[in-house]
C-alpha positions in Angstrom: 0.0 0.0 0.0 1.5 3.1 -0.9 0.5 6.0 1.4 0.6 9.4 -0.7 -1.1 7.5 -3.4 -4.2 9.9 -4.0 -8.2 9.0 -2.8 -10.2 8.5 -6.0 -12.7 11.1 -6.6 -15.9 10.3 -4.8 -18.8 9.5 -7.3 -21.3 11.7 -8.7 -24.0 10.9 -7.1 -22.2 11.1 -3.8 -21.3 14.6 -4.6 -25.0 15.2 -5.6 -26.1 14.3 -2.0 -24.2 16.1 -0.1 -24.5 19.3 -2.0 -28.4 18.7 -1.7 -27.9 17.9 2.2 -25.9 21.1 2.7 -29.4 22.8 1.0 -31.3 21.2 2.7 -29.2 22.6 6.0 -28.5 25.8 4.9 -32.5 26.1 4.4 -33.1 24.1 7.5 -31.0 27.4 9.4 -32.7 30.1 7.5 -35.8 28.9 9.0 -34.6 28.7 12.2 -33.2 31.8 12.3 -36.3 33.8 10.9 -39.2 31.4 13.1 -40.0 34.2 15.2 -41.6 37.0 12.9 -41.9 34.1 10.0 -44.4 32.4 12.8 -46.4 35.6 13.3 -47.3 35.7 9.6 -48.5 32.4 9.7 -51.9 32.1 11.2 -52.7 34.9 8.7 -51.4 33.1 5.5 -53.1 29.3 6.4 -56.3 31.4 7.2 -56.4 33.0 3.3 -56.4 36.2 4.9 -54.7 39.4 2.8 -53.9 41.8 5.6 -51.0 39.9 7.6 -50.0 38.2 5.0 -48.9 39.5 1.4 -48.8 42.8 3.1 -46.2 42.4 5.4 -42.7 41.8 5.0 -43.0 38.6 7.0 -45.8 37.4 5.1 -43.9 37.6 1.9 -40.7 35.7 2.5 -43.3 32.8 4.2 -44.9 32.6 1.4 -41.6 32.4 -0.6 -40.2 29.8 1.5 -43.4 27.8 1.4 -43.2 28.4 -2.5 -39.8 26.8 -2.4 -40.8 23.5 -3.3 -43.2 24.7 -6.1 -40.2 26.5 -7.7 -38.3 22.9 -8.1 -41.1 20.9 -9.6 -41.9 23.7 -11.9 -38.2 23.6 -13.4 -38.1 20.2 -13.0 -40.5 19.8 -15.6 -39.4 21.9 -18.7 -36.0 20.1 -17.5 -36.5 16.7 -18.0 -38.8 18.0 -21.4 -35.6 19.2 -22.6 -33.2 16.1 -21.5 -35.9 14.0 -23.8 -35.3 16.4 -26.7 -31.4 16.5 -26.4 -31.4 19.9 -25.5 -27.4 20.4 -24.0 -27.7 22.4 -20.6 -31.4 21.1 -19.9 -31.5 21.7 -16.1 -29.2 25.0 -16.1 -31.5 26.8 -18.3 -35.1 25.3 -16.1 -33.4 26.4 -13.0 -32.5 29.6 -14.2 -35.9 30.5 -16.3 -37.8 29.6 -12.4 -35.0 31.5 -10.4 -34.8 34.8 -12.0 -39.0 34.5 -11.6 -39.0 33.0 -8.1 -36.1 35.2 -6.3 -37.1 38.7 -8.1 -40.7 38.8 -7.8 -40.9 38.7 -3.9 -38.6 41.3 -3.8 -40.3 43.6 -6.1 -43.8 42.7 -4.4 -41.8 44.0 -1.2 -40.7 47.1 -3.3 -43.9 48.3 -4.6 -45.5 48.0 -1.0 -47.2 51.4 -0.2 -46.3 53.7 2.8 -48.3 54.6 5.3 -50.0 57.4 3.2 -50.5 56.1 -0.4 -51.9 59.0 -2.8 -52.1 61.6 -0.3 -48.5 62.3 0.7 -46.7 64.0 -1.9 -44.2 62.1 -4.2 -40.3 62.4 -3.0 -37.5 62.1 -5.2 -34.0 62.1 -3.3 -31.7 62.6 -6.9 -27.9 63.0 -4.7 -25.9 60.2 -4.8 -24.8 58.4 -1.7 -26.9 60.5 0.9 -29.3 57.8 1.2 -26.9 55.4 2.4 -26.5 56.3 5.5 -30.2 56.1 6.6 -30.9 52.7 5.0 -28.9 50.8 7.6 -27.0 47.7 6.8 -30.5 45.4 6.8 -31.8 48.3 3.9 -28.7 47.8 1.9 -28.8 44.2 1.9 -32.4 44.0 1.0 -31.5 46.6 -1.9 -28.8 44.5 -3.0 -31.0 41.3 -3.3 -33.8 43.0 -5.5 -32.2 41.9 -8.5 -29.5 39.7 -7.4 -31.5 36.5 -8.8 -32.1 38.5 -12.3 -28.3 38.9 -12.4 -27.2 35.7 -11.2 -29.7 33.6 -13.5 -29.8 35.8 -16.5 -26.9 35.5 -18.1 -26.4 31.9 -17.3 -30.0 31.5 -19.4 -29.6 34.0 -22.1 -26.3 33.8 -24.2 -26.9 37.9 -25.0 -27.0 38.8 -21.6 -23.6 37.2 -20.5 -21.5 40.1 -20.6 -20.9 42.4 -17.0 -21.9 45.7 -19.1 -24.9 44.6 -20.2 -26.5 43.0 -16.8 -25.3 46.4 -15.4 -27.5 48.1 -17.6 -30.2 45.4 -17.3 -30.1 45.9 -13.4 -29.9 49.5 -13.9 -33.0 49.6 -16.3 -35.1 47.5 -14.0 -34.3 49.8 -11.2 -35.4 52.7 -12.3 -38.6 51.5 -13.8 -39.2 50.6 -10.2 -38.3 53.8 -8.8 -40.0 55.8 -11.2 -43.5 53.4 -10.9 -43.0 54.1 -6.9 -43.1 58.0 -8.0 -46.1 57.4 -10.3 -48.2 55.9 -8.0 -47.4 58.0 -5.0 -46.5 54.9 -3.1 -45.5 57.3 -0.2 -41.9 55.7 -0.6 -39.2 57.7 -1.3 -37.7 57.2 -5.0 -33.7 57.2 -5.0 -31.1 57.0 -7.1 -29.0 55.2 -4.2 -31.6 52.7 -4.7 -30.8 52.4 -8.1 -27.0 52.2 -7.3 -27.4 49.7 -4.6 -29.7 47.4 -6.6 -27.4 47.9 -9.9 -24.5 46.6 -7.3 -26.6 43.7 -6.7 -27.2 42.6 -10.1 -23.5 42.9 -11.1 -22.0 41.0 -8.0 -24.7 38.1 -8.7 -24.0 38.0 -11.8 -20.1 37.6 -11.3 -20.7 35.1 -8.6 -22.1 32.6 -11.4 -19.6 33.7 -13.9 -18.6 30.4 -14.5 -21.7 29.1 -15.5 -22.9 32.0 -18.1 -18.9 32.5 -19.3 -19.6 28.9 -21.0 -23.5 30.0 -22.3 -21.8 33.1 -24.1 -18.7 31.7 -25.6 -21.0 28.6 -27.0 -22.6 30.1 -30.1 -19.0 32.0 -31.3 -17.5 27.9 -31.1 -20.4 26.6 -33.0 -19.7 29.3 -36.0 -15.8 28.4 -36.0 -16.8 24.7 -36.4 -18.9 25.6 -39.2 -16.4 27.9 -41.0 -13.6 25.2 -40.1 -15.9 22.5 -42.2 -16.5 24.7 -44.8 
């Protein structure tokens, strides 16, 4: 037996279950973490009842953990559609079609949630950069970063013309201030920001290069399929 001969690789169905045990986990400690005001949601939710529920910021991520599930049967589906039809990539491009819908549209629900004076307090604009900062507070900024953090993480890994840093900055940066400016339209009584913009553009863009490896291989595909063909010809 030689002792600094190397372990073989563990299988990859191995790897498969721990990486979905780890989920599961992490999940698991989310939960935990957030039982308290995630409890006081609840009764509200099971009952069917609006107020308390899809008006609260509680409410909300309850109903998007409870949705959770949902989420992984719907992409299942188109998935295993695709596998059948020899699509390459078939459960990259499910999962990302489902998470760009199923981690944005909670936090844009949360976005578009009225202040306490809807339609009767006048409409506030705060256009000078960086002042806002400092009264959002570090739970602020991290919710502003996760508006479309799921939009540039999943994006470019689904669509081959959005792979590219520039453009899911101007992506995030478009979405942003179509939210801002539907918050001013509809005197929302929230205050619309361009350090909301900036913060949520920051999200987009650090998402997005956090699955860089995935989408660097979606955008590089189609220029390898023309070389093949010109190579041929």
């Amino acid at each position: 037996m030689n002792p600094n001969a190397s372990l073989p690789a563990p299988p990859r169905r191995t790897r498969t279950i721990v990486f979905l045990g780890l989920a599961v986990l992490g999940l698991a400690s989310a939960v935990f973490v957030v039982r308290g005001p995630l409890m006081m949601s609840a009764p509200a939710c099971m009952a069917g009842r609006w107020h308390g529920c899809l008006d609260t910021f509680n409410g909300v991520v309850l109903m998007t953990l409870v949705a959770l599930p949902l989420a992984v049967l719907v992409a299942w589906a188109p998935a295993r559609r695709r596998r059948a039809a020899g699509v390459t990539s078939a459960w990259r491009k499910s999962l990302a079609e489902v998470g760009m819908v199923h981690g944005t549209v909670p936090f844009l629900w949360l976005t578009m949630m009225p202040g306490a004076e809807p339609g009767i307090a006048p409409a506030r604009v705060s256009l000078v950069p960086l002042r806002d900062l400092v009264t959002m507070g570090p739970l602020g900024i991290v919710g502003n970063l996760l508006v479309f953090a799921s939009l540039g993480f999943f994006a470019p890994m689904r669509f081959a013309a959005l792979a590219s840093v520039p453009r899911i900055l101007a992506l995030g940066a478009g979405c942003s201030v179509l939210v801002e400016t539907a918050q001013y339209v509809l005197r929302l009584d929230r205050v619309s920001s361009v350090d909301d913009v900036l913060v949520n553009t920051a999200g987009a863009v650090l998402a997005a290069l956090a699955s860089r490896r995935w989408w660097c291989t979606t955008a590089q595909a189609p220029s390898d399929h023309t070389s093949a063909i010109r190579s041929a010809a």
